[in-house]
C-alpha positions in Angstrom: 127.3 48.4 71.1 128.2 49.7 74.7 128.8 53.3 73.0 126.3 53.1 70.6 123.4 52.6 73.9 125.4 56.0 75.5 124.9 57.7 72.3 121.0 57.1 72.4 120.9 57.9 75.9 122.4 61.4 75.8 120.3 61.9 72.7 117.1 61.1 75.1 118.2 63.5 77.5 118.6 65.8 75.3 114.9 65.3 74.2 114.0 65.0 77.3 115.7 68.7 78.3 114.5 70.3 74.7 111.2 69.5 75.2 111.3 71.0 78.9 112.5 74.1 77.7 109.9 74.4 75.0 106.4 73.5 78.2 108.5 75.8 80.0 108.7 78.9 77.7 105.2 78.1 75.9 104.4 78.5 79.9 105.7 81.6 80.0 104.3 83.2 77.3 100.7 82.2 78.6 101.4 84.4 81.9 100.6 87.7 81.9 103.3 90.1 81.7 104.0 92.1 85.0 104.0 96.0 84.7 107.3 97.5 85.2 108.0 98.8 88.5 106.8 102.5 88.7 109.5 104.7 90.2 108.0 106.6 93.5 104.5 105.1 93.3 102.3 107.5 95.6 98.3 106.0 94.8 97.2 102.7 94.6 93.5 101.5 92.4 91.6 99.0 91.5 92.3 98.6 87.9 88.9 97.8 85.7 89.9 97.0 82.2 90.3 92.8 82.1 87.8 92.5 84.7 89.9 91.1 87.1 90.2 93.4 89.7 93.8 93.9 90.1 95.5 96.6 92.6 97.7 98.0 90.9 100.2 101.6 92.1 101.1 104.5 89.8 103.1 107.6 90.5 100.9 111.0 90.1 103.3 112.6 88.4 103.7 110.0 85.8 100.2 107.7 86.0 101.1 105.9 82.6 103.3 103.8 84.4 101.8 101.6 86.6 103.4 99.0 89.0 101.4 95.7 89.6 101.1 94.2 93.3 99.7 90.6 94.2 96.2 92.3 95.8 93.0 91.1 93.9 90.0 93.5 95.4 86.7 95.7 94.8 88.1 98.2 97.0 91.4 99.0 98.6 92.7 101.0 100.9 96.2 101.7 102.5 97.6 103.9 105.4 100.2 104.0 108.2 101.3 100.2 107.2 98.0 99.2 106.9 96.1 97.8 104.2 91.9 96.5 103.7 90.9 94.6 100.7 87.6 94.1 100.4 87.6 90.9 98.1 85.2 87.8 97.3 85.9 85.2 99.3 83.9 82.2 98.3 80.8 81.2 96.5 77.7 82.1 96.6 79.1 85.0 96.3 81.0 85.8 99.9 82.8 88.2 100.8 85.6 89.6 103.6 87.5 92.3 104.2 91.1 91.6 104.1 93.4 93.1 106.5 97.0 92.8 106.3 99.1 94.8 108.9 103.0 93.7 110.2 102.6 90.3 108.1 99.4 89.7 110.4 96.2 89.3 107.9 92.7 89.6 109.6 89.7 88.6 107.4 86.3 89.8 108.5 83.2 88.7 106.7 81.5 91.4 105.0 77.4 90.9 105.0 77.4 91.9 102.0 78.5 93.6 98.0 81.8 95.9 99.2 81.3 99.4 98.7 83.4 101.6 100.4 86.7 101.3 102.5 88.6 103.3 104.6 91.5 103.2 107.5 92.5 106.2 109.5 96.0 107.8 109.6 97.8 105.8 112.5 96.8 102.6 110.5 94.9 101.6 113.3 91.0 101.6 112.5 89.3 99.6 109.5 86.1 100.4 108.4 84.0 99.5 105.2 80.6 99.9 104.2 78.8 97.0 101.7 75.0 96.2 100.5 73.2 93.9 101.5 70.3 94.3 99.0 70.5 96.2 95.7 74.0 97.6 94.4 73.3 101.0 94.3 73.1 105.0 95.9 70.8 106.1 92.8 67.0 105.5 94.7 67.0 106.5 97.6 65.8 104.2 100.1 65.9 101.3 97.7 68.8 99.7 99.2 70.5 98.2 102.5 73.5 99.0 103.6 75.8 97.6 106.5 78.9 100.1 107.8 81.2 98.1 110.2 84.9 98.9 111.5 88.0 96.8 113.2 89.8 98.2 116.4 93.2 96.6 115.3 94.6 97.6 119.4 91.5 95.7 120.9 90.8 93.2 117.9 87.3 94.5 118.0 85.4 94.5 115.2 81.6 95.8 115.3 79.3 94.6 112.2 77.1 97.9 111.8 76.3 101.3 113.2 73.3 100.5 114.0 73.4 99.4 117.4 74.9 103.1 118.4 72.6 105.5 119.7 71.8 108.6 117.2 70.8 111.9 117.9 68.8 113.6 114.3 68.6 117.0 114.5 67.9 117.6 118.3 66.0 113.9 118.9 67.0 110.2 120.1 66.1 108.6 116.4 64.1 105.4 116.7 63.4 104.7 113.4 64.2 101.6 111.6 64.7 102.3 108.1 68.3 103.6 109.2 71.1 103.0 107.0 75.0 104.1 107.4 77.8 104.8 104.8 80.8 106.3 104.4 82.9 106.1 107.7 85.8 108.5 107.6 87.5 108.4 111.6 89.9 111.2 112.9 93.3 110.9 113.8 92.0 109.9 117.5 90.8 107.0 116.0 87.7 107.5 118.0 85.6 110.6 116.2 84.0 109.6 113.2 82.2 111.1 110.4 79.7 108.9 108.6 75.9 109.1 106.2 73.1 108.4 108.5 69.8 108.2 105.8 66.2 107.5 106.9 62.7 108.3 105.4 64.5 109.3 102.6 66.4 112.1 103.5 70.7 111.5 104.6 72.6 113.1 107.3 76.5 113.8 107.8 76.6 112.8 111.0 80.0 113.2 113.9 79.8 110.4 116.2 82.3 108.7 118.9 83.4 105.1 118.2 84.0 104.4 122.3 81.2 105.9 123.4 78.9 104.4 120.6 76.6 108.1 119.8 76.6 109.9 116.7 74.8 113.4 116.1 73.6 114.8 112.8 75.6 117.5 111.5 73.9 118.8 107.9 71.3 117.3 105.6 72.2 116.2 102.4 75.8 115.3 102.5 76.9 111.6 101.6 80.2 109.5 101.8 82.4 111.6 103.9 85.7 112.0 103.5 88.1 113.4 106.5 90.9 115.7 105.2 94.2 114.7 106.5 94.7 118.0 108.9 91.2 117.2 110.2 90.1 120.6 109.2 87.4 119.6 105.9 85.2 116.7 104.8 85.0 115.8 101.5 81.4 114.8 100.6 79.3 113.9 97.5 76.1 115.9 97.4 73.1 115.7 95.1 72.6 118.5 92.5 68.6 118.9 93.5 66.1 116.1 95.0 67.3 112.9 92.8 69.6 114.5 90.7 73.2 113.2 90.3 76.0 113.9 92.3 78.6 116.2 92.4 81.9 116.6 95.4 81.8 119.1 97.9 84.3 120.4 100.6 83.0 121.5 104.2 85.1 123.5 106.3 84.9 122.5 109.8 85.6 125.9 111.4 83.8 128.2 108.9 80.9 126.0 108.3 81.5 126.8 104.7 80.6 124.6 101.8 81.8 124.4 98.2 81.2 122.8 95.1 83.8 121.1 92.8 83.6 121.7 89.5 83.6 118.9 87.2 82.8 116.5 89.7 78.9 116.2 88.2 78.1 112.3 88.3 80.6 111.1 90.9 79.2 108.6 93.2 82.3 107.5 95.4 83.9 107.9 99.0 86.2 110.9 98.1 90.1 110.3 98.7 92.3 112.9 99.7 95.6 112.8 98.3 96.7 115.7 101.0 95.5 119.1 101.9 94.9 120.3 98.5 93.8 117.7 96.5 91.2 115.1 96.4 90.6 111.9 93.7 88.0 110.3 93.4 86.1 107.8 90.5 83.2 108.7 88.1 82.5 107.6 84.8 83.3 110.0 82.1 81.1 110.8 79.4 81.1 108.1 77.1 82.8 105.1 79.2 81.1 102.5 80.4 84.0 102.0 83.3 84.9 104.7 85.7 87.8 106.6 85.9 90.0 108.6 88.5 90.0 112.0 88.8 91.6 114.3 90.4 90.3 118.0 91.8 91.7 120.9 94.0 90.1 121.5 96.9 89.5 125.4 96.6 88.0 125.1 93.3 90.3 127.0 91.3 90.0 124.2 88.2 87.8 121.8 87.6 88.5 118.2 87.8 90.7 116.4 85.7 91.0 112.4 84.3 94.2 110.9 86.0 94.1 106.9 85.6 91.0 105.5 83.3 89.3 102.4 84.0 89.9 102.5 87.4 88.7 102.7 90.5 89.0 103.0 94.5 91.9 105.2 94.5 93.9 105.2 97.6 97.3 106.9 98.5 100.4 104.9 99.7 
């Protein structure tokens, strides 16, 4: 009787431990499989396809294989150690921008939709642009943007552009209709290049972060982006009054322009991947989700798709 009890005991357990292993695999299975590990990952995206937002790394040379990370964001960007994630953060919807430097994470709410992020080279300056009306660049005036940064030295972090005084083609401007985008800061982490738009006309714009002035540069020139040597911006430029988009390169020195070709239709902050090359996201024809791209500088070739359905490239 004694070993007949011990016999229906061990066969219990061995339910017990059966039927574990099955919850536990069937659990497994429901999980989404991670990507394998891609070797010498050099640019990190948002990627688009399931809707979720995930950040995922991919090497340039090989962009097939793509690495996953534990980042959920609507834009990303990484330099020097530091990393912004500009990420909902709560109903209604909320959002923040998500700051993770030395294990220390900083979250900063975000007035509004995240549209562009950026942090200088010494890791040391955060800045990001959202809506706070509308979600889009395409009518002119017909928006509201709010273009903020974070000191990570000082801890400061300064809600909107506005507030610094701005000099428009030889005058103090006064006028309220003023929106920023688009902040691309030097390896001083004090000059800045940003969009400055108002009765329906945009600036580039060069301004000081400490001293809190900016001055207008060119008309027409929108989402800067600072090449790594400090000697070009990257902008997107409209092909005539309220046409699309396409990417142009400014040299600082020269005062020389160029257009890219191939870069019709792009509406992002431009990224450079170093001195030579610059990605950036556009739909291609066809898609209903953009795409990375990826263009030389000097225009010898015309863009090329690197990573589809994607988005916010950024290099690591």
């Amino acid at each position: 009787m004694g070993s007949r009890r011990v016999a229906l005991a061990i066969g219990a357990i061995v339910l017990v431990v059966a039927a574990g292993v099955v919850y536990v695999a069937s659990v497994v299975r429901d999980q989404p499989v991670a990507p394998v590990a891609a070797a010498g990952a050099d640019l990190m995206f948002v990627e688009l396809a399931d809707g979720r937002s995930r950040v995922e790394q991919a090497a340039l040379a090989a962009p097939e294989a793509r690495s996953g990370t534990d980042l959920t964001c609507q834009r990303v960007y990484r330099a020097a150690g530091t990393t912004v994630c500009l990420k909902l953060a709560g109903p209604g919807p909320t959002y923040a921008a998500e700051v993770t430097r030395g294990g220390e994470v900083r979250k900063v709410p975000l007035p509004g939709v995240p549209s562009r992020a950026k942090v200088s080279s010494s890791g040391q300056v955060v800045s990001w642009t959202s809506f706070v009306t509308g979600d889009s660049y395409l009518v002119p005036g017909g928006f509201s943007t709010r273009t903020g940064f974070l000191d990570l030295r000082t801890g400061e972090d300064v809600e909107s552009l506005e507030g610094f005084t701005a000099e428009v083609e030889g005058k103090v401007h006064t006028a309220q209709d003023v929106n920023y985008w688009g902040l691309t800061v030097a390896s001083d982490d004090r000059t800045f290049y940003a969009t400055l738009a108002s009765g329906g006309y945009t600036w580039l714009v060069k301004g000081d972060l400490v001293d809190r002035k900016l001055t207008s540069l060119r008309r027409d020139a929108e989402c800067p982006s600072l090449s790594p040597d400090g000697t070009k911006i990257a902008y997107k430029k409209r092909i005539g009054r309220l046409g699309p988009w396409d990417l142009a390169v400014l040299d600082l020195k020269t005062g020389e322009e160029r257009r890219l070709p191939g870069t019709a239709g792009v509406d992002d902050q431009a990224t450079w991947l170093d001195d030579q090359r610059i990605a950036f996201a556009a739909v291609p024809k066809g898609s209903k989700l953009s795409a990375i791209h990826v263009v030389p500088v000097d225009g010898s070739a015309a863009a090329a798709l690197l990573i589809p359905d994607a988005a916010s490239p950024s290099p690591v």
